[in-house]
C-alpha positions in Angstrom: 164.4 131.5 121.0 162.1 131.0 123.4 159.2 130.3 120.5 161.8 127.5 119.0 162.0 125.7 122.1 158.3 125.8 122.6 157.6 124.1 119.0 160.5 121.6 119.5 158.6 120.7 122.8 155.3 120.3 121.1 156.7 118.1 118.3 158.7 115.9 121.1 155.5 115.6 122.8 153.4 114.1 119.8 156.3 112.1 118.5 156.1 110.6 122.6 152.9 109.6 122.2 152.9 108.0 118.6 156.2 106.4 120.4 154.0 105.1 122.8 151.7 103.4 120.7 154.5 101.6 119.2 155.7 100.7 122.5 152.5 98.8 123.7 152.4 97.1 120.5 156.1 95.9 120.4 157.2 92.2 120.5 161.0 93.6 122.1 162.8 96.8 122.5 164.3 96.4 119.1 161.0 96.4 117.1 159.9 98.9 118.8 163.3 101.0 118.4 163.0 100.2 114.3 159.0 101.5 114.6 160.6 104.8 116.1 163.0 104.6 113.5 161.0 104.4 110.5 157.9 107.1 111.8 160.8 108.6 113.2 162.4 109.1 109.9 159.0 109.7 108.4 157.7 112.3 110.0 161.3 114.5 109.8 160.8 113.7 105.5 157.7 114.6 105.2 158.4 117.6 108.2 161.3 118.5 105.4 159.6 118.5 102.3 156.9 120.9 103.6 159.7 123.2 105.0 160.7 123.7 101.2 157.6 124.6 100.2 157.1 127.2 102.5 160.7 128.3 101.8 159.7 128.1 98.1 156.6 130.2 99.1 158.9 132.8 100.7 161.4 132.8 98.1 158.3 133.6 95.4 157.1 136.9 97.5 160.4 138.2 96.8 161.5 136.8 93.3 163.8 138.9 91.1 162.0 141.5 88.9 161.6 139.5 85.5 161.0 136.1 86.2 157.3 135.0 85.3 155.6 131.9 86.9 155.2 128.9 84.3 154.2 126.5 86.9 154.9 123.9 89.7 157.0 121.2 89.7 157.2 118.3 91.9 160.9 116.7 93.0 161.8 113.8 95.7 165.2 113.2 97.0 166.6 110.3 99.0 168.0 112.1 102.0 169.7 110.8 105.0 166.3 110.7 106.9 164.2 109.1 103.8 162.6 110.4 100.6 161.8 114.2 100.7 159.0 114.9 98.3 158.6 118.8 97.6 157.1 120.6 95.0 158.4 124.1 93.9 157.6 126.7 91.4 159.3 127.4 88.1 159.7 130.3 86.5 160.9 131.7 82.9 163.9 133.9 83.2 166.2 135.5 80.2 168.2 132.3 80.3 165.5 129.7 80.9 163.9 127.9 83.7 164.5 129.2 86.9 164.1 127.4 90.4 164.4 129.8 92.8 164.4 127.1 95.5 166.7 124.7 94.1 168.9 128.1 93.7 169.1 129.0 97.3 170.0 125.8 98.5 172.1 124.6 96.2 170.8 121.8 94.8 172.5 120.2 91.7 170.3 120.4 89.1 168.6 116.4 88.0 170.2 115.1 91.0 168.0 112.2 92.8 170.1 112.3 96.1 170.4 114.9 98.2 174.2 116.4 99.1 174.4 114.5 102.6 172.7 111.5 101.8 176.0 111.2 98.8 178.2 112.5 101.5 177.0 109.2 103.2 177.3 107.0 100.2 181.2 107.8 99.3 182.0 107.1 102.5 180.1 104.1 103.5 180.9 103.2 99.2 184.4 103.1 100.3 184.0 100.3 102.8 181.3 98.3 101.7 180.0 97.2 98.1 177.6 99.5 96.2 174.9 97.0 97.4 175.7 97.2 100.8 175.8 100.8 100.9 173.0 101.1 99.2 170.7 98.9 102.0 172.5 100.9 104.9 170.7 104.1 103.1 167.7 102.4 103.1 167.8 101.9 106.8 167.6 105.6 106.9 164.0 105.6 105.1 165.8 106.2 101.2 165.8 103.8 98.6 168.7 104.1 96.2 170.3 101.7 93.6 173.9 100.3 93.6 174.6 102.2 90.3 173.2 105.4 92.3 176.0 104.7 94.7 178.8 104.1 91.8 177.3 107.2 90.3 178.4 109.3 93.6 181.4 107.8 94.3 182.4 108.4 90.8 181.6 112.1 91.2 183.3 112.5 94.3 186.2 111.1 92.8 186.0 113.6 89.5 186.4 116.7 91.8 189.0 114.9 93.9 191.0 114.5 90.4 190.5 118.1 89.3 191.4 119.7 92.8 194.6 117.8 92.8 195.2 118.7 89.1 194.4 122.7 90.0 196.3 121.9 92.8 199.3 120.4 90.7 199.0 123.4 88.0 199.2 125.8 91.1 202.3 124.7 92.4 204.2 124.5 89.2 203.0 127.3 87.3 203.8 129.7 90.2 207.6 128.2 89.8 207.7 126.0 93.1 209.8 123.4 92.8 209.6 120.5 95.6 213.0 120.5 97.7 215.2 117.4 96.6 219.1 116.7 97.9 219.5 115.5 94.2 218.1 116.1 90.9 218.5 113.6 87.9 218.1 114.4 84.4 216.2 111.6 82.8 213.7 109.5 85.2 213.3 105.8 84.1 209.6 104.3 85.4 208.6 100.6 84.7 204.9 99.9 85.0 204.1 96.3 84.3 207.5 95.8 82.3 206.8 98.7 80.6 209.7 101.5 80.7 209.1 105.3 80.6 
C-alpha cells in the first residue's frame, strides 16, 4: 500500500506542475480549469491505454496451453476520460481468434465505446437529444456520434425488454398469479379506437 501511495504522489506531483504551467498562462480560472481538464483527461487516456498493454503483456505469460500468437492488433475506445488507444495480441484458438485481453475485461467484442462511457450515454440520452449527449461526452476528451448514442440507448433498452420478458416468463411459468379482489373472463382493451 505504502508503494501505491508513493506513485499516486509522484503522478500528483507532475500533474501539479504541468498544472502550473497552465496556470501562468491562463486568461481566468475557467480556462485554466478546461486546460486541467483536457491534459487532465489526457494523460489518464493515454495512462489507461498503456495499463492494457501491460495487462495484455501479463495475460500473454500465462495464456492457455493452445493458443498460438498471430499478431497485434490495435483498438481505441471513447471512455469517460477520452479515447483509450491500446494495442493487444491475437491469438488462434480451436474456435478462432482469441483476445485474451478483451476476454478478461469484458469487453464486447466491435464495440467503439467503452461500458461506462454508454452507461453515461443512456443516461444523459434520456434527458438530452443524441446530439447533446453526444457533446457532453466530448467534454470528457471522447468523440462520439449522435447515432453512437441512439445505438446505446437502443441496446440498453433490448436487455431491459428481455429481463422484463424472462422476468414475465418467470413469474407465470412457475404458476404465480398476481393477487386481484376480482377476476373477469374476457378483458376488452381499446388502443386508438381499436378493441382487443
Amino acid at each position: 500500500m505504502d508503494n501505491d501511495s508513493s506513485l499516486r504522489e509522484a503522478a500528483v506531483a507532475s500533474m501539479a506542475e504541468i498544472f502550473l504551467a497552465g496556470a501562468r498562462g491562463a486568461a481566468d480560472f475557467a480556462a485554466f480549469e478546461d486546460a486541467a481538464i483536457a491534459a487532465g483527461h489526457s494523460m489518464m487516456a493515454e495512462a489507461m491505454g498503456r495499463a492494457l498493454e501491460a495487462r495484455d503483456a501479463e495475460l500473454a505469460a500465462g495464456r492457455p496451453a493452445g493458443l498460438r500468437m498471430r499478431d497485434r492488433r490495435e483498438r481505441t475506445l471513447a471512455t469517460e476520460v477520452g479515447d483509450v488507444s491500446f494495442s493487444r495480441c491475437r491469438y488462434a484458438g480451436e474456435e478462432g481468434a482469441v483476445y485474451l485481453l478483451d476476454d478478461a475485461l469484458d469487453l464486447p467484442w466491435g464495440a467503439r465505446v467503452s461500458p461506462g462511457a454508454a452507461a453515461f450515454l443512456v443516461t444523459a440520452g434520456t434527458m438530452a437529444s443524441y446530439a447533446r449527449t453526444a457533446s457532453l461526452l466530448a467534454r470528457r476528451g471522447s468523440s462520439v456520434s449522435a447515432t453512437a448514442v441512439m445505438a446505446c440507448l437502443r441496446s440498453a433498452g433490448a436487455l431491459c425488454a428481455e429481463e422484463d420478458e424472462a422476468a414475465a416468463d418467470a413469474l407465470y411459468s412457475d404458476g404465480v398469479v398476481p393477487a386481484a379482489e376480482r377476476a373477469r373472463e374476457a378483458l376488452l382493451v381499446e388502443a386508438d379506437g381499436t378493441f382487443l
